[in-house]
C-alpha positions as CSV (number, residue, x, y, z in Angstrom):
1,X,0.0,0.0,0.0
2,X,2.9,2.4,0.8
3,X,4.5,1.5,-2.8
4,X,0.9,2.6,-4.0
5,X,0.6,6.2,-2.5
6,X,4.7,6.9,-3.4
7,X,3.7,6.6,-7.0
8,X,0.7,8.4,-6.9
9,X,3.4,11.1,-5.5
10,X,5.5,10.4,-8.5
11,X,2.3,10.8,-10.8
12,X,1.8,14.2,-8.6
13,X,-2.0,13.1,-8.3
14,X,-3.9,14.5,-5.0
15,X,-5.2,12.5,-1.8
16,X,-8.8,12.0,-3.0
17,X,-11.0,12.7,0.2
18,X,-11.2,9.2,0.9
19,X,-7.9,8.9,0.9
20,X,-7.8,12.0,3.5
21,X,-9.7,9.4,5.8
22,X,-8.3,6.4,5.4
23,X,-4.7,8.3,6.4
24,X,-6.3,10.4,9.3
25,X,-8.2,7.0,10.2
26,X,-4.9,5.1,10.7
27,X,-3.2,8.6,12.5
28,X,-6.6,7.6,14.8
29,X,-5.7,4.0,15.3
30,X,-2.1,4.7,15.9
31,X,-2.7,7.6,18.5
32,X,-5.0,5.4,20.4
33,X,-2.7,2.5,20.4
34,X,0.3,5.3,22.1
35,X,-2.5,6.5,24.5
36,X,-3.4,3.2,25.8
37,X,0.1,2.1,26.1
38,X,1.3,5.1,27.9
39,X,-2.1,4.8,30.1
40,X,-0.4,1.1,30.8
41,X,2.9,2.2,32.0
């Protein structure tokens, strides 16, 4: 998937919206993850 969005950099093609949200979605995920593993410790 990473290989995917570097060539769509190449192509210089925008981040369609969904695009937008699957990225910020996975930000989410990933700042949940550090918040429940700091909330651990």
């Amino acid at each position: 998937m990473a290989s995917q969005f570097s060539n769509l950099n190449l192509r210089g093609l925008a981040f369609s919206p969904a695009d937008e949200l699957l990225v910020g979605t996975i930000r989410g995920i990933k700042g949940i993850q550090r918040l429940d593993f700091s909330l651990v410790q």
